[in-house]
Every structure is written in C-alpha cells, then in structure tokens.
C-alpha beads as a LAMMPS data file, in Angstrom:
LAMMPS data file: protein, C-alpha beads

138 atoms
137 bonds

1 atom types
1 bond types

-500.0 500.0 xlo xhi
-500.0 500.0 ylo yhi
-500.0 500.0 zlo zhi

Masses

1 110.0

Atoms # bond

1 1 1 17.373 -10.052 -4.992
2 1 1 15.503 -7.649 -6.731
3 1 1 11.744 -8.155 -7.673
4 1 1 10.959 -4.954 -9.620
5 1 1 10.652 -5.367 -13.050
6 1 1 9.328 -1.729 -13.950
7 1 1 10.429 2.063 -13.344
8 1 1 10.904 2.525 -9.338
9 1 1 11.780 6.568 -10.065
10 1 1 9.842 7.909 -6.457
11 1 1 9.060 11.221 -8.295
12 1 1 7.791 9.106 -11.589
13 1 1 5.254 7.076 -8.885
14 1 1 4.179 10.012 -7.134
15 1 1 3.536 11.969 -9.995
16 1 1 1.571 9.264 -11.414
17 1 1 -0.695 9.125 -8.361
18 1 1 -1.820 12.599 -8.570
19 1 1 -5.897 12.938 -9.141
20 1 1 -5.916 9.408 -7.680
21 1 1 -7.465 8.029 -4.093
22 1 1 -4.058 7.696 -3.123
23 1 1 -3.512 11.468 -3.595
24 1 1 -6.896 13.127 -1.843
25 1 1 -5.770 10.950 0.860
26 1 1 -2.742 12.556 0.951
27 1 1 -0.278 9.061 0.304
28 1 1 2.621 9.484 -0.879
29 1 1 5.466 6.735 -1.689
30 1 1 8.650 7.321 0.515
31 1 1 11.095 4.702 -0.083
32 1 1 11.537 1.395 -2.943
33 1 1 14.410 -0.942 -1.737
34 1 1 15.356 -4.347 -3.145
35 1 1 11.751 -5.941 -2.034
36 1 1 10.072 -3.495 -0.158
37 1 1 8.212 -0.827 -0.819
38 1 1 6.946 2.039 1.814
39 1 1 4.281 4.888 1.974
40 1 1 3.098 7.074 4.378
41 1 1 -0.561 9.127 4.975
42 1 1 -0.828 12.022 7.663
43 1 1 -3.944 11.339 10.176
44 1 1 -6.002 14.190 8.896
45 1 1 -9.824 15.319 10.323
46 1 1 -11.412 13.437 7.367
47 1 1 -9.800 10.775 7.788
48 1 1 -11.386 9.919 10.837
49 1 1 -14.800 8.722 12.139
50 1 1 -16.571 10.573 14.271
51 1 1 -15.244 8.664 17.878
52 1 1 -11.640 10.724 16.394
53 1 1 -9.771 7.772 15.357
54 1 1 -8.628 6.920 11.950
55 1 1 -10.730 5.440 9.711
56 1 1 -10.503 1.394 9.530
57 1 1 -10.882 2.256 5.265
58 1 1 -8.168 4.605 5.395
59 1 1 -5.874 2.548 6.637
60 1 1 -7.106 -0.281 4.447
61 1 1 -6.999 2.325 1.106
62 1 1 -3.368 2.817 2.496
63 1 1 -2.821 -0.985 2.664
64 1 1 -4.200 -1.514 -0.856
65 1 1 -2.203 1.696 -2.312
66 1 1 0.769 0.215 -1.206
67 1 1 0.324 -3.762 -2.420
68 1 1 -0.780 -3.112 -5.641
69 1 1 1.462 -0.793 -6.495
70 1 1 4.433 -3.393 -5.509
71 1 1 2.814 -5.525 -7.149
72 1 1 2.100 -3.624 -10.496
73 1 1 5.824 -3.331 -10.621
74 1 1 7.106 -6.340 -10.273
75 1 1 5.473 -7.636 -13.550
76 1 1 6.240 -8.157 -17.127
77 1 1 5.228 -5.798 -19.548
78 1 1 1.905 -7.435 -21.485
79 1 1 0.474 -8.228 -18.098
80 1 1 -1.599 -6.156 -15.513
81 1 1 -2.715 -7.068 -11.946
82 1 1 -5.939 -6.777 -10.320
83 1 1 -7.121 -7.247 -6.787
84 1 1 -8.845 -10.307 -6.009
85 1 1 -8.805 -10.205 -1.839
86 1 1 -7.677 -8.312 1.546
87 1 1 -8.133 -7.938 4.817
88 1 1 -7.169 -5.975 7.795
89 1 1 -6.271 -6.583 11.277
90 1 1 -6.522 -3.079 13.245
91 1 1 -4.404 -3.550 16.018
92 1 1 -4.110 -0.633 17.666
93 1 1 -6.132 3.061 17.414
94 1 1 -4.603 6.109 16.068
95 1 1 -6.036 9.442 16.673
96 1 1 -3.050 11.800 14.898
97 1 1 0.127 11.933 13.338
98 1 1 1.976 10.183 10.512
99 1 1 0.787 6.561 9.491
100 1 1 3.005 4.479 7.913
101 1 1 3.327 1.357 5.926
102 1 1 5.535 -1.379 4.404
103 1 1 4.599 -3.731 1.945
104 1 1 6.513 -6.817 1.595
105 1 1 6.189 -10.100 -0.547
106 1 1 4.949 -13.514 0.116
107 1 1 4.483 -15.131 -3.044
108 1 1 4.993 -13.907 -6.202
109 1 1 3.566 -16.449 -8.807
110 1 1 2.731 -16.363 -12.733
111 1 1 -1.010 -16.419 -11.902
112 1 1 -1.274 -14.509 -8.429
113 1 1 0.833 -12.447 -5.780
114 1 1 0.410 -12.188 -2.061
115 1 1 1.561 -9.098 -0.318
116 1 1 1.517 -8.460 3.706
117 1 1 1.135 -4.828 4.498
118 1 1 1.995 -3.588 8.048
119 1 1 1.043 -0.311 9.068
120 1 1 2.845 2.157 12.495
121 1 1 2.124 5.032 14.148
122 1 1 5.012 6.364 16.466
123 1 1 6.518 2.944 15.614
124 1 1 3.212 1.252 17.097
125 1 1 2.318 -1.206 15.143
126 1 1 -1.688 -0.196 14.089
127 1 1 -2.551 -2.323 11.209
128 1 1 -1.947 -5.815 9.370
129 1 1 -3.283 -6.332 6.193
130 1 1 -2.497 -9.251 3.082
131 1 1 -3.516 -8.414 -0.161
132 1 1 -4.252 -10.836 -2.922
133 1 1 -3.423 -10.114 -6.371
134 1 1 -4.680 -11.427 -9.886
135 1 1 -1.974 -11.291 -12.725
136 1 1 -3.849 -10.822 -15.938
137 1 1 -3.109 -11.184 -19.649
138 1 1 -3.579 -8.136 -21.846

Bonds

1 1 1 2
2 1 2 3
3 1 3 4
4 1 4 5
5 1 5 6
6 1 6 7
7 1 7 8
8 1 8 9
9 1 9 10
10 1 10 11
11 1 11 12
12 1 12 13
13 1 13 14
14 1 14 15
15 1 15 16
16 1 16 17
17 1 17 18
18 1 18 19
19 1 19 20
20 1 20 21
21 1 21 22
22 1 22 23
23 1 23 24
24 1 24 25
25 1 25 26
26 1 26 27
27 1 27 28
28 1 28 29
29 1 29 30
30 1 30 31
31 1 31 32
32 1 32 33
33 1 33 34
34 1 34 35
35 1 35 36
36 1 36 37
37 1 37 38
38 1 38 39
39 1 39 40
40 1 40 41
41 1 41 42
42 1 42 43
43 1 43 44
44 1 44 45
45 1 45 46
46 1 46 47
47 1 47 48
48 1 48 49
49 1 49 50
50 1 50 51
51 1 51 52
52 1 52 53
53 1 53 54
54 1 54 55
55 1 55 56
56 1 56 57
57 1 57 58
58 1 58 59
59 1 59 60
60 1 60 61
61 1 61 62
62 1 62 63
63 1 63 64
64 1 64 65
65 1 65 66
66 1 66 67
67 1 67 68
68 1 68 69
69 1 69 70
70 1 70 71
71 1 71 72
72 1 72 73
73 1 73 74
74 1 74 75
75 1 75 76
76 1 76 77
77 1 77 78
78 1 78 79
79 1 79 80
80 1 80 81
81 1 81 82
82 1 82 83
83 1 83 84
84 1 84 85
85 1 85 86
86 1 86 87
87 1 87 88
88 1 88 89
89 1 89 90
90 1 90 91
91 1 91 92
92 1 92 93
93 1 93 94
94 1 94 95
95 1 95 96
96 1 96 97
97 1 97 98
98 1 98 99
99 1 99 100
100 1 100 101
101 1 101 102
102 1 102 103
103 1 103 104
104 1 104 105
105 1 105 106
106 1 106 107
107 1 107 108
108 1 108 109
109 1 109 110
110 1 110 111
111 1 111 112
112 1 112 113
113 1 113 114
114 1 114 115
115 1 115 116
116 1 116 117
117 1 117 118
118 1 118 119
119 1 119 120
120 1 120 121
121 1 121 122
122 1 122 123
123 1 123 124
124 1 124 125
125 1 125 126
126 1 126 127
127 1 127 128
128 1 128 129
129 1 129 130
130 1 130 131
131 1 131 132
132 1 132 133
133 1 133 134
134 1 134 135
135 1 135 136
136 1 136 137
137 1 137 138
C-alpha cells in the first residue's frame, strides 16, 4: 500500500533540496517506491574526521535527510512534521565510496511517525538510525 500522500517527482525533491544541508553534503534522493524511500551521499574529504573515516554526523544528517523527508510526504496538506528524536548505531567504519540509505516506516500515527533508517557501504551495513517525528497543525 502506498503511504505518500504528496508529490514523489525525484527531480521535483532534488530540486527542492538545492541550497539545503542535504545538498553541500552532496545527498541526493535516488529511488521512492510504495513505502520506501532511498538516498545516497559520496564519502568525500570533509566529510570525514581527521582518523579518515566518515563522520558519525554525516551519516546521522544522511539519516535525518532521509526520515523526514518520508515523512513530510506522507502527510495531509494543513499539517507539517518536525523532529522530536534520533539516534544512531554506527556499525561499521567507512573510509570512501558511496553511502547509502533506506528509510522505511514503523508507525505512522495522527500525532507522531517513527522511521528506521539503515545505512551501506559496498552493501556493508554501516549505520542504524530511528527517527521520531512530530506531526503538527498549521
């Protein structure tokens, strides 16, 4: 079943990302299916600390990108969603290459959505993350 309840045009998404976080990190959206939603983020220098491994923020930023966005379109006009919580499990390092990530639902409620974001590198998992989200009257 489908839970989007807004415009999933890629290009439309994208574009509206540009002079965002999402874009000086270099995240794009790559693929909206029934309930899912992907993204992806190339392991760049400056997006690393200084031991050469990605940044624990950028991967969370990447997380975050991803669940809101899901769950920004999966509401009802006359509502907007804000973040209220999330964490990160960092699994496994990643030093270069593509990172990517799924988002998928847990609970999407009238008051509050719950998204799990995983995260692979070379089809390594790297990074779990759940993000809490507030639904909010206009």
């Amino acid at each position: 079943m489908k839970i989007w309840k807004r415009d999933i045009d890629l290009i439309n998404i994208n574009k509206k990302m540009d002079n965002t976080l999402a874009s000086h990190l270099g995240i794009k959206i790559t693929n909206i299916d029934d309930n899912s939603l992907e993204g992806e983020m190339i392991v760049r220098d400056y997006l690393k600390q200084p031991y050469g491994i990605l940044h624990g923020g950028a991967s969370v930023a990447l997380a975050e990108t991803l669940g809101s966005l899901a769950s920004n379109l999966c509401i009802e006009e006359g509502v907007s969603t804000v973040g209220l919580d999330i964490n990160a499990n960092h699994i496994r390092a990643v030093r270069e290459g593509l990172l990517k990530g799924s988002s998928i639902p847990i609970h999407i409620g009238k008051s509050t959505h719950v998204w799990e974001i995983k995260m692979y590198n070379n089809e390594k998992i790297t990074c779990i993350s759940r993000l809490t989200m507030a639904i909010l009257k206009r």
